[in-house]
C-alpha positions in Angstrom: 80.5 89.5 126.4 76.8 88.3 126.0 75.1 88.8 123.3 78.2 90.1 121.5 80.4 87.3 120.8 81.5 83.8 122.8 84.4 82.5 123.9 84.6 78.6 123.5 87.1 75.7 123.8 88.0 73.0 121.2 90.4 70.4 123.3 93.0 72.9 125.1 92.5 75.9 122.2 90.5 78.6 123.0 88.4 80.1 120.1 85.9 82.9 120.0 82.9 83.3 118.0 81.4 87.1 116.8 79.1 88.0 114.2 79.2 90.4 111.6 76.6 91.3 108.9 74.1 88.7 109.7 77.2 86.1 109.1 78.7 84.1 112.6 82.7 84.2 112.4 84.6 81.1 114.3 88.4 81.9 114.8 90.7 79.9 116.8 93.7 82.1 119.3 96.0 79.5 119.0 96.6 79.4 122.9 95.7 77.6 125.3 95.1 80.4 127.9 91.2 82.3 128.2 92.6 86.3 128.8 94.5 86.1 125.1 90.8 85.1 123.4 89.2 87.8 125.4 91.8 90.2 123.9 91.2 89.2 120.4 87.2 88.7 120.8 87.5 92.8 122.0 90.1 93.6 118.8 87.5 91.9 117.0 84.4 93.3 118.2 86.3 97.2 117.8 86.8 95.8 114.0 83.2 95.4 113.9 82.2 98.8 115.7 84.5 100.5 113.3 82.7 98.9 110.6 85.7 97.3 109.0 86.8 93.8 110.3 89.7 92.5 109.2 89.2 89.1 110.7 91.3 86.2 110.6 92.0 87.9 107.1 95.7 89.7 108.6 97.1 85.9 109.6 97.5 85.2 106.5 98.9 88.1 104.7 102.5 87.6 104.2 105.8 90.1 103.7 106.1 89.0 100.2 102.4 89.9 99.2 103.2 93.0 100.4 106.2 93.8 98.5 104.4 92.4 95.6 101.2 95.5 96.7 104.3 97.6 97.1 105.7 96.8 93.5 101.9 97.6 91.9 101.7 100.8 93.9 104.9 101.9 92.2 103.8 101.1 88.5 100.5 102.4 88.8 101.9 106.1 90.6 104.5 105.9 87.8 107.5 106.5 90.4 110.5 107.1 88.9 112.5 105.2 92.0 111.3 102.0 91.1 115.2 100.5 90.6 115.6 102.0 93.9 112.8 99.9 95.8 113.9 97.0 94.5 116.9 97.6 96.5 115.3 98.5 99.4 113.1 95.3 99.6 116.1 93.4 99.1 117.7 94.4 102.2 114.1 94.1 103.6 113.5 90.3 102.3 117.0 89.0 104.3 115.4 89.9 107.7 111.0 88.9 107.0 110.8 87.3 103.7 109.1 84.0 105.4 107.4 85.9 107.8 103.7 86.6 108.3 102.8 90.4 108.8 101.1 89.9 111.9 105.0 88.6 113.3 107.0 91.3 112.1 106.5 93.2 115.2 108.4 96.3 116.4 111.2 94.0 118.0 111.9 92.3 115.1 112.5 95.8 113.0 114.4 96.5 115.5 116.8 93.4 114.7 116.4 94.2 111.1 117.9 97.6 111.8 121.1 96.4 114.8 121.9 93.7 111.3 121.8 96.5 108.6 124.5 98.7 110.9 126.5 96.0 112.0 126.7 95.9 108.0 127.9 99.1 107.9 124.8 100.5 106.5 124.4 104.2 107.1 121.3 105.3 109.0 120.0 107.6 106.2 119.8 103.9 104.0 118.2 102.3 106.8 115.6 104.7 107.0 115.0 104.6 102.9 114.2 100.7 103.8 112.2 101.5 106.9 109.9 104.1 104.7 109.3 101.2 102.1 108.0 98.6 104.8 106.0 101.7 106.6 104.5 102.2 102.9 103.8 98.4 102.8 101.9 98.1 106.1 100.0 101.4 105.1 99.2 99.7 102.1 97.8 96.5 103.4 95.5 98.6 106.2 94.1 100.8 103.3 93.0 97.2 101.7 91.4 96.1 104.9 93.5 93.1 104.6 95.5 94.4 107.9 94.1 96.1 110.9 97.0 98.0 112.2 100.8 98.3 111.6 103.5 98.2 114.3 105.7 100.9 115.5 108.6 101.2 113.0 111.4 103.2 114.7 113.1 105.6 112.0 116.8 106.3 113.2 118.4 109.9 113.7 120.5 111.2 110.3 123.1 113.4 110.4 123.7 113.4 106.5 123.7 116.7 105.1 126.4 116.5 102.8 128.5 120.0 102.3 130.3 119.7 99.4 131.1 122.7 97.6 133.5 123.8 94.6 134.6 127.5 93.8 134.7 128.8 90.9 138.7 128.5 90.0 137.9 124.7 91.8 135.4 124.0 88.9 137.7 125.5 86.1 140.7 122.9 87.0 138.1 120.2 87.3 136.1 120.7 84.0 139.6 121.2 82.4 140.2 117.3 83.8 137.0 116.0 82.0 136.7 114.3 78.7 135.2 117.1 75.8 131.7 115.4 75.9 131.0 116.3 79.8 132.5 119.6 79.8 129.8 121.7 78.8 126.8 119.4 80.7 128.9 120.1 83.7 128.9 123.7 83.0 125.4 123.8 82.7 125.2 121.6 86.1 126.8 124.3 87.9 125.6 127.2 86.6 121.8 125.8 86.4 121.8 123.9 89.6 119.3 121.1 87.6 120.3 117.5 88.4 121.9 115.2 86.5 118.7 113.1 85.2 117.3 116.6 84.2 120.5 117.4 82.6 120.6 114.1 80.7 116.8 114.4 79.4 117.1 118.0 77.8 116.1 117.4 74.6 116.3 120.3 72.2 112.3 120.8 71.8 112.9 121.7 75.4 115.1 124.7 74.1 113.6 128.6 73.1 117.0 129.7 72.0 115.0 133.4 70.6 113.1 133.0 73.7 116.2 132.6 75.5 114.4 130.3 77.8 114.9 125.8 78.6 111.6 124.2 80.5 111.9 121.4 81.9 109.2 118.9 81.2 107.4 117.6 84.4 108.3 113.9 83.8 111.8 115.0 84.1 111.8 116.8 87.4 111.9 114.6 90.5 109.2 116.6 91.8 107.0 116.0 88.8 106.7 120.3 88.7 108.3 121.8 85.2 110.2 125.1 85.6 111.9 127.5 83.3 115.4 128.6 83.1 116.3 131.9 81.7 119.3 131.7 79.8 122.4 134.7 79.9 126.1 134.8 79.8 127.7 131.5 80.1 124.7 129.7 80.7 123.4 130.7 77.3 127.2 130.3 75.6 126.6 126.5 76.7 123.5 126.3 74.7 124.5 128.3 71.8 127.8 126.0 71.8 125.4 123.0 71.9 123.2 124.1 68.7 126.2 124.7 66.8 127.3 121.0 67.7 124.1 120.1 67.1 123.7 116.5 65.6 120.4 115.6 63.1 120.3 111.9 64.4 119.9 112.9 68.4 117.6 114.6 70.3 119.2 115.2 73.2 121.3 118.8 74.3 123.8 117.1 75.7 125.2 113.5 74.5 128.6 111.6 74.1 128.8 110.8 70.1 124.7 110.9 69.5 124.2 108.8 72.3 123.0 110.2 76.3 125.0 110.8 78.7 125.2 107.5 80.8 126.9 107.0 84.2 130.0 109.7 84.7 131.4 108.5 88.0 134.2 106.9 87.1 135.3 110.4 84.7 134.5 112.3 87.2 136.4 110.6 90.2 139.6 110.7 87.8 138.9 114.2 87.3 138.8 115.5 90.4 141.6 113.6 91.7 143.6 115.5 88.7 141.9 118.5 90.2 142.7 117.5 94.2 139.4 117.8 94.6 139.3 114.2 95.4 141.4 111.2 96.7 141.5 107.1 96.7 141.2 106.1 100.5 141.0 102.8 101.7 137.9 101.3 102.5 138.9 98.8 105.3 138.6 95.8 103.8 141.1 93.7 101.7 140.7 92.1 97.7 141.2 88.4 97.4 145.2 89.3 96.8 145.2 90.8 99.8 145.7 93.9 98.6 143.9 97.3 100.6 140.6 98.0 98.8 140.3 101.8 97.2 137.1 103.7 97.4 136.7 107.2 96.2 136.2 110.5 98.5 135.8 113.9 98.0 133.4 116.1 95.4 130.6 114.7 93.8 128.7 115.4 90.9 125.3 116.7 93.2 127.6 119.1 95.2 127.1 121.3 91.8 123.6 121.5 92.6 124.8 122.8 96.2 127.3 125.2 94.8 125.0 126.9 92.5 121.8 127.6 95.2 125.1 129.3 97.5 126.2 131.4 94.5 122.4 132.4 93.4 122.2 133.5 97.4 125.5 134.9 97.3 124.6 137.1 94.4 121.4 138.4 96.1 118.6 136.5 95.0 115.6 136.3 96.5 115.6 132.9 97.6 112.2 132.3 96.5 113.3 132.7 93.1 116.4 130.5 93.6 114.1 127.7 94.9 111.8 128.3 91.1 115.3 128.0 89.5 116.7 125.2 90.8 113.6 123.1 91.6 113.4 123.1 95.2 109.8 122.5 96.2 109.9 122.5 100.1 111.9 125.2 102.0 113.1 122.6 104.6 115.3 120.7 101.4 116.6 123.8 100.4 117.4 125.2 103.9 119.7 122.0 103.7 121.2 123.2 100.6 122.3 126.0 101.6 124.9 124.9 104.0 127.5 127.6 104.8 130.7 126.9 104.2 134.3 127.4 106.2 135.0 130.7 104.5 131.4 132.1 105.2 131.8 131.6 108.5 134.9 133.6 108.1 134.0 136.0 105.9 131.0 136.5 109.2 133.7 136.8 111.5 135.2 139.3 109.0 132.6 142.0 109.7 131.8 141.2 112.9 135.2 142.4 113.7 135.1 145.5 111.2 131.8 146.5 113.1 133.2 146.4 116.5 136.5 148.2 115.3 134.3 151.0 113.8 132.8 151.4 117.6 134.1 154.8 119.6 136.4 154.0 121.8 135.5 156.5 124.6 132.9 155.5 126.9 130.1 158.0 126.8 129.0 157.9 130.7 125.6 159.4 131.6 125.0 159.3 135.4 122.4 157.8 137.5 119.4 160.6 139.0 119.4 160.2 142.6 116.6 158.6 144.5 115.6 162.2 145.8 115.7 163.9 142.1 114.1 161.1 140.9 111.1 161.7 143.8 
């Protein structure tokens, strides 16, 4: 490589020598053997012809400066998951958080990921974590400080959940809830919004002569507002709300003046009452030895699922559902839209009424002969 960089020795090392903007740049391999210098002179020199070396720059960029870029590029977008990254990188930080970038190669994720599943970590979490060290890596090329990021292998999910509730289903389980959460679940239900939009409705948000809520883009998850005509039952929950209305809270919907904080633990009773749920075991044990008792069955978001199939179900274009219920790609609410047992049925239904209403004599109409037919 004359003329365009050196290879030299100091002792047994090998180190190469390149220059780059009138400056000379000495780095040692850290091996003993020539063909791994000649490698990193040529990484090198395709730094240089791409007009951005990164240098002996990406040795010493470490997991946890990343996280920490990771952490600023969350603050400064103003994502709304921020609670949620900090669980990702704490999965992340059990499997690199001593390591160097340049060492967490595609066999180590690969580790990272056999660990989280021997865990029991489903692979729709693993992939959440996965996205966040992708984002990191992406992050530290964009600053020059990395040349390239490994292969991260994302896993296969099967998660689509398919929860749904009927409408006599709903009635016994908003019967089962405390008074507070009746009518926010009624509006979950027949809206299709989700529960953080629910919980920030405020009632500046309301046109009750306009008939009309909008929801305020730094509520939607998608950052898009939207407008919900109210009617029927839908607007009954509103009206029902004004009347109830209290001077010292903003908020539509609220448990004594104060929001509406975390209603798992209401809920799961409730649908149990309801049998739209159980307590199963878990498989593991409490320090009394006693089975451990984790809830299954209906969960808050399959209200969200239950209203886009009854806005299809009732003939709505499903462009307009999408506008109502704040679906923004058609892929997420394709996934929504999950057909249930008695769809399928109901298909089968008039399948069979179509083939009954067939004739049942054959109506035969012969072949022309070869000669006719000359």
């Amino acid at each position: 490589m004359r003329g365009m960089g050196r290879i030299f020795q100091r002792g047994s090392v090998f180190w190469i020598a390149y220059s780059f903007r009138g400056k000379e740049y000495r780095e040692s391999t850290h091996s003993d053997k020539e063909n791994v210098a000649t490698k990193l002179l040529k990484k090198r020199l395709g730094e240089i012809g791409r007009g951005r070396l990164i240098g002996p720059i990406e040795e010493k960029v470490t997991f946890e400066e990343m996280a920490a870029d990771l952490e600023r590029d969350y603050t400064t977008n103003g994502k709304r998951s921020a609670d949620t990254m900090q669980c990702k990188l704490q999965h992340l930080r059990r499997s690199f958080t001593l390591m160097r970038a340049i060492d967490i190669t595609t066999d180590r994720i690969r580790t990272h990921i056999a660990t989280r599943q021997e865990a029991g970590a489903k692979n729709a979490s693993i992939n959440r974590e996965l996205s966040a060290l992708k984002r990191m890596f992406t992050l530290a090329v964009q600053a020059n400080r990395l040349s390239s990021r490994p292969y991260i292998p994302m896993l296969e999910e099967n998660n689509a959940r398919q929860g749904f509730v009927d409408h006599a289903a709903f009635l016994a389980l908003r019967g089962a809830l405390p008074d507070y959460l009746q009518d926010a679940v009624t509006f979950l239900y027949l809206s299709g919004w989700r529960i953080s939009e629910m919980r920030g409705l405020e009632w500046r948000d309301v046109d009750l002569a306009g008939r009309v809520v909008r929801l305020r883009p730094e509520l939607s998850k998608n950052k898009s507002g939207r407008v919900l005509p109210l009617s029927g039952d839908l607007l009954e929950v509103i009206e029902r709300a004004a009347e109830q209305r209290r001077p010292d809270c903003v908020r539509v919907f609220h448990s004594e003046g104060e929001p509406v904080g975390d209603i798992r633990k209401s809920w799961w009773k409730a649908s149990v009452a309801a049998r739209l749920g159980a307590w199963v075991s878990s498989g593991k044990f409490k320090a009394n030895g006693e089975p451990e008792l984790k809830y299954k069955g209906l969960t808050p978001h399959d209200l969200r699922r239950s209203a886009v199939r009854n806005m299809v179900r009732a003939g709505i274009p499903e462009r307009v559902c999408m506008a109502l219920s704040g679906h923004k790609t058609r892929a997420i609410f394709d996934r929504y839209n999950i057909v249930s047992e008695s769809d399928l049925t109901a298909a089968a239904d008039r399948l069979q009424e179509h083939i009954e209403s067939q004739p049942t004599t054959a109506r035969v109409v012969p072949l022309r002969s070869a000669k006719q037919g000359a």
